[in-house]
C-alpha positions as CSV (number, residue, x, y, z in Angstrom):
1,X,158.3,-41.2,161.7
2,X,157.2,-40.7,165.5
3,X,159.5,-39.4,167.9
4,X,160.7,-41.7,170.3
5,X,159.3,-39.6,173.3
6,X,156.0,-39.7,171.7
7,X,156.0,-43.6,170.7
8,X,156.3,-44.0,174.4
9,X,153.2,-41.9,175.0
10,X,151.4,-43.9,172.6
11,X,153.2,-47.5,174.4
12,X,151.6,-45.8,177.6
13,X,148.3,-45.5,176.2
14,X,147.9,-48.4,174.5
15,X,149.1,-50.2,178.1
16,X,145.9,-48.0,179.6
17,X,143.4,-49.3,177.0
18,X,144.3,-52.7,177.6
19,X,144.1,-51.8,181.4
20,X,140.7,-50.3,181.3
21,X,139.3,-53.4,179.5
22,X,140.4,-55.9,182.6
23,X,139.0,-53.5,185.1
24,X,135.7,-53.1,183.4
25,X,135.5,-57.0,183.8
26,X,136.8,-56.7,187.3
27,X,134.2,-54.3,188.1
28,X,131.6,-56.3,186.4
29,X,132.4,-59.5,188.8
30,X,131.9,-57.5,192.2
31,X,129.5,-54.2,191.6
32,X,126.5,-55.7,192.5
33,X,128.4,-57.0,195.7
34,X,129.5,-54.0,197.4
35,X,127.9,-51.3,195.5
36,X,128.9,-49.1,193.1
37,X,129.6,-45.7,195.1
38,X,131.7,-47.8,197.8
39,X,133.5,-49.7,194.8
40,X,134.4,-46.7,193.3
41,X,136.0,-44.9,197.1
42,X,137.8,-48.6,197.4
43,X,139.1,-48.3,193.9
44,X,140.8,-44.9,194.2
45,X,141.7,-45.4,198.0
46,X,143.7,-48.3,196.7
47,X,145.0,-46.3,193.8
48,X,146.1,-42.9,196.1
49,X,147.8,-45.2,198.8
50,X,150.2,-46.5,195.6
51,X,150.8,-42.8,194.6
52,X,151.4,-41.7,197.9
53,X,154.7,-42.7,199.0
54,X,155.8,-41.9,195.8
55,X,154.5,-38.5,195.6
56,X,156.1,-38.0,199.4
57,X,159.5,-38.5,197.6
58,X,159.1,-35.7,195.3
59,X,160.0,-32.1,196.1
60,X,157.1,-30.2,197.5
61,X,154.8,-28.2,194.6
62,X,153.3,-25.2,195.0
63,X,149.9,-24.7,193.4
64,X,147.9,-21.3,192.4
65,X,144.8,-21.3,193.6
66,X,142.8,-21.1,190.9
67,X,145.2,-24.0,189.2
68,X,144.7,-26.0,192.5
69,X,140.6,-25.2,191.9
70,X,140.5,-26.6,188.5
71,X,143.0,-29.4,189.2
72,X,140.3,-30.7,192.2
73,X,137.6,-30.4,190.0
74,X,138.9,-32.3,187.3
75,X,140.4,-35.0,189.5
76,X,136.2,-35.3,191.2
77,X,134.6,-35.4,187.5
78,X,137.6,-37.5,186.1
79,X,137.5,-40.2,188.7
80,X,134.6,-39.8,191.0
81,X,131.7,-39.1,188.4
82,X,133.2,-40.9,185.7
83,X,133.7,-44.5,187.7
84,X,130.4,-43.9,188.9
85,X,128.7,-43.8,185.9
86,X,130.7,-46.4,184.8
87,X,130.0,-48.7,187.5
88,X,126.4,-48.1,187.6
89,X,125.9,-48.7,184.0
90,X,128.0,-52.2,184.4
91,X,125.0,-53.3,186.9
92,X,122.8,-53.3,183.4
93,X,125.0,-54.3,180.4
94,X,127.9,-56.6,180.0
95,X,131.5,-55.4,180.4
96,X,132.4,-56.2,176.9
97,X,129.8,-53.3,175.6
98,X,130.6,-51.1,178.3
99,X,134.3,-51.5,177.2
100,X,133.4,-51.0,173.7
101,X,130.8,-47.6,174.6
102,X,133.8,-46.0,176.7
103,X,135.9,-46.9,173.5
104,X,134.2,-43.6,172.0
105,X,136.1,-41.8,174.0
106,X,138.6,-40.8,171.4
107,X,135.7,-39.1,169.0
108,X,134.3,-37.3,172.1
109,X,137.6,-35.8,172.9
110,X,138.1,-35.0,169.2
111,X,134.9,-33.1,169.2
112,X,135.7,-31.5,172.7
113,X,139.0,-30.6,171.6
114,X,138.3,-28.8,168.3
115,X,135.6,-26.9,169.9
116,X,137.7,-25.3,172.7
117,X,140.5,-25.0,169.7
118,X,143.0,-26.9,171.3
119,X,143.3,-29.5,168.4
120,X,142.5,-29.4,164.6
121,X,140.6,-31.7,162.5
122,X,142.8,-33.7,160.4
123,X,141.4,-36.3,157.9
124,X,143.0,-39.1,159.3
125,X,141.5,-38.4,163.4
126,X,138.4,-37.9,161.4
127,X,138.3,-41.0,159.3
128,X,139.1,-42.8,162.7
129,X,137.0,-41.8,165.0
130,X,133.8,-42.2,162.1
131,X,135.2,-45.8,162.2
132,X,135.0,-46.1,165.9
133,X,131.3,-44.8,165.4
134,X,130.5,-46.8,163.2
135,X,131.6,-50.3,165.0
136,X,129.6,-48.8,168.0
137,X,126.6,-47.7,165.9
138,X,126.5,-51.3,164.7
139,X,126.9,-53.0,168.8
140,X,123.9,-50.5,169.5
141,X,122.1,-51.4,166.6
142,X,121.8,-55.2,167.6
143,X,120.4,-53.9,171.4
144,X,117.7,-52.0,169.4
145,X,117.1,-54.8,166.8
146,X,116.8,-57.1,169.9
147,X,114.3,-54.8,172.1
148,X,116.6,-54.5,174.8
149,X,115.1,-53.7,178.5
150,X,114.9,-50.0,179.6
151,X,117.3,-50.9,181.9
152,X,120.3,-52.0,179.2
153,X,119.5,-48.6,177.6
154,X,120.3,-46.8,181.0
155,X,123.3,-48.4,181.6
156,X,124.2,-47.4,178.0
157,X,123.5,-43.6,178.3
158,X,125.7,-43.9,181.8
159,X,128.8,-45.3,180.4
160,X,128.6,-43.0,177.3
161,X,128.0,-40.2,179.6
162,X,131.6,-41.5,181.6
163,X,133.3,-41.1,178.1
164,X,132.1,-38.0,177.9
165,X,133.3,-36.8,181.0
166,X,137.3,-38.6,180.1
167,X,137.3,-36.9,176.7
168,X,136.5,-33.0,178.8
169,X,139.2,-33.8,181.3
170,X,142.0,-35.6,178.8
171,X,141.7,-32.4,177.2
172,X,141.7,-29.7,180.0
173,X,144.6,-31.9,181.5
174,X,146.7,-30.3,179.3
175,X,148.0,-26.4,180.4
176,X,148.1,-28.2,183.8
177,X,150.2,-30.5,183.0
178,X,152.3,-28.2,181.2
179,X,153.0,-26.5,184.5
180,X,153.3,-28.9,187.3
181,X,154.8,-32.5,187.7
182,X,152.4,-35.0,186.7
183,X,152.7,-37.3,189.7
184,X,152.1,-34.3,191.8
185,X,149.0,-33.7,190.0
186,X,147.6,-36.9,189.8
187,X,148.0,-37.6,193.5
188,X,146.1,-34.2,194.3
189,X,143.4,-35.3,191.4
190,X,143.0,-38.7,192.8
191,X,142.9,-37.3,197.3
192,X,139.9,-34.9,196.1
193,X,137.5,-37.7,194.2
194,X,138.1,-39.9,197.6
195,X,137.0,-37.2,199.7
196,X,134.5,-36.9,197.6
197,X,133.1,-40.8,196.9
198,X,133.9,-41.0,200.9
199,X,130.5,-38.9,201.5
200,X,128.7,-41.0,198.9
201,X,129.8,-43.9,199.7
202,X,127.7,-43.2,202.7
203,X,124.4,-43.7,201.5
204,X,125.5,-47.4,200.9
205,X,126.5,-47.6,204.7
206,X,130.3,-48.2,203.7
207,X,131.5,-46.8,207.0
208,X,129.0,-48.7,209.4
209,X,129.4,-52.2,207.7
210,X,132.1,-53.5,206.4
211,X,131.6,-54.9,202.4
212,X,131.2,-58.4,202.7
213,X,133.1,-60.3,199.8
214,X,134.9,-63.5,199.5
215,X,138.6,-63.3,198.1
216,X,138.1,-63.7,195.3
217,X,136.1,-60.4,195.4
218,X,138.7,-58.9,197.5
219,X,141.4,-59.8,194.7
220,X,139.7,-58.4,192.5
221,X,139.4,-54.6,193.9
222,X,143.1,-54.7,194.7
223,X,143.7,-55.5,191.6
224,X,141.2,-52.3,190.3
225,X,142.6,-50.0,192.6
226,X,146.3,-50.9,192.0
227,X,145.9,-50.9,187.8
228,X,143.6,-47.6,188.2
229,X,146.7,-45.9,190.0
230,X,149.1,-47.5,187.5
231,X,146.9,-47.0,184.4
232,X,146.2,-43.1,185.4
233,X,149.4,-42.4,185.7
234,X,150.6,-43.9,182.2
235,X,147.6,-41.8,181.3
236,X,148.8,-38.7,182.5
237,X,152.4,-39.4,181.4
238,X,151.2,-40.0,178.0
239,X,149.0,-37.0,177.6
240,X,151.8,-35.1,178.5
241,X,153.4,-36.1,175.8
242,X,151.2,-36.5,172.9
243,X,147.9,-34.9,171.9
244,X,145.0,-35.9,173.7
245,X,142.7,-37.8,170.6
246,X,146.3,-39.6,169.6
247,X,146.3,-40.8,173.3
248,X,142.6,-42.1,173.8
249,X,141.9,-43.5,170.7
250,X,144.3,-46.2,172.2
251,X,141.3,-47.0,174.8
252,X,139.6,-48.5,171.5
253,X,141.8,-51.3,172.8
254,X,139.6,-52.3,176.2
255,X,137.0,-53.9,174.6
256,X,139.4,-56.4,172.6
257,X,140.5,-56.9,176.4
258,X,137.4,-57.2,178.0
259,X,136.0,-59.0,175.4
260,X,138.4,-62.2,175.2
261,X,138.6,-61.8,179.8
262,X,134.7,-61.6,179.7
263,X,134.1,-64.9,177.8
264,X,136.6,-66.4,180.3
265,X,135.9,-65.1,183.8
266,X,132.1,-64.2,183.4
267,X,130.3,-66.1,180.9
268,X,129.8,-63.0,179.0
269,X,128.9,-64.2,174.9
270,X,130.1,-62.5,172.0
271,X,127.8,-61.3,169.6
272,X,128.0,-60.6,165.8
273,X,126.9,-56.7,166.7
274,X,130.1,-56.8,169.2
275,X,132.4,-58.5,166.7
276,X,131.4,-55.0,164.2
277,X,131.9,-52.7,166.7
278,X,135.3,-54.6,167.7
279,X,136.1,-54.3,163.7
280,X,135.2,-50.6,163.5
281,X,136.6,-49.8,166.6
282,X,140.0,-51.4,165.4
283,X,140.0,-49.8,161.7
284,X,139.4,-46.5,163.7
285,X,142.8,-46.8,165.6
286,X,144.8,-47.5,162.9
287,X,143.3,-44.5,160.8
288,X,143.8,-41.8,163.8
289,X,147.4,-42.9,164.1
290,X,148.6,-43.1,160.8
């Protein structure tokens, strides 16, 4: 049976895979409005200014140096480089697919996490993550059987190259936040990838004209900033908890999520090759978390 702290951790995660799917639709809607570097400084500007006033509350933390090092770079890769691969790569291929490419997650941080011996391969993680493979074996399968563009296959390397970059940092996460508060640490994770997309975002000219969007564009990067801030910090709370591959294989939920808002909001089809990933995707969760 699982302890009741960690069947939170799991309720957290499986509240951040369902979150990551609507945002990968939201994103979809606006990127090739405003651009993907200044979508990606809105998104976590929005997201810091709802951690902020709590992390103000909190009693002052004192960081080691090389702690505070680490902690900024993860916080640029796992938000700044991440969400930008992510965005770019949603300018090529539907959010449904990016959803369900991100969804490997869980087997990359398996993989990362053996490798750096933080984690052991059980059968059951093993058996689930093949699953997840599979389903997305089978989405890319129907791209190459239908000669996709050069362009689809880029945005395909970018967001697998995102879910790289979550599985590394899910799993370095964790001595950190063994030692300091998580809110503490998100909020200083979150300030250094807006400083950083802030000098990005200039080469879109973010800061000498103003993104023009209509509200419902507006809408819908509130409601990506405020549900990044919200989702990352049931992420954090739930890595904290519970072991990193048992925590992101609950992203396979997004593209169930970004599927069913995709079809609604967007137009976005689903196809046989998406409905097998979906499938193998699912099996995969409930075999890791047996």
């Amino acid at each position: 049976m699982i302890p009741p702290r960690e069947a939170l951790a799991l309720a957290a995660a499986a509240a951040t895979g369902v979150q990551v799917g609507a945002a990968m639709v939201a994103t979809r809607y606006v990127v090739n409005d405003i651009g993907p570097l200044s979508l990606g400084l809105l998104r976590y500007a929005i997201a810091l200014l709802c951690l902020l006033p709590f992390a103000v509350m909190r009693r002052r933390v004192s960081y080691a140096g090389r702690d505070l090092l680490a902690i900024i770079g993860l916080g640029i890769v796992q938000f700044a480089v991440l969400i930008i691969l992510i965005n770019l790569g949603l300018q090529y291929i539907s959010s449904t697919r990016a959803a369900l490419l991100f969804a490997t997650m869980p087997l990359l941080t398996m993989v990362v996490a053996a490798a750096v011996g933080s984690e052991s391969l059980s059968v059951p993680k093993t058996v689930g993550a093949v699953l997840a493979l599979a389903g997305v074996a089978a989405t890319l399968g129907e791209n190459l059987l239908a000669g996709s563009g050069r362009n689809e296959w880029t945005g395909i390397a970018m967001v697998l190259g995102a879910a790289l970059c979550g599985a590394a940092c899910s799993v370095c996460y964790r001595p950190y936040l063994a030692r300091y508060p998580t809110l503490s640490l998100a909020t200083v994770a979150m300030l250094a990838s807006v400083v950083f997309l802030a000098v990005l975002a200039q080469t879109e000219g973010f800061f000498t004209q103003w993104p023009s969007l209509h509200a419902k564009g507006w809408a819908a990067v509130v409601f990506i900033g405020i549900s990044s801030g919200s989702g990352y910090m049931l992420l954090l709370w739930a890595l904290k908890h519970a072991s990193p591959t048992r925590v992101t294989v609950f992203l396979s939920l997004s593209p169930v999520t970004a599927a069913w808002l995709g079809v609604a909001f967007l137009g976005e089809s689903i196809t046989p090759g998406i409905v097998l990933g979906m499938l193998g995707v699912a099996g995969g969760l409930w075999a890791a978390t047996r």
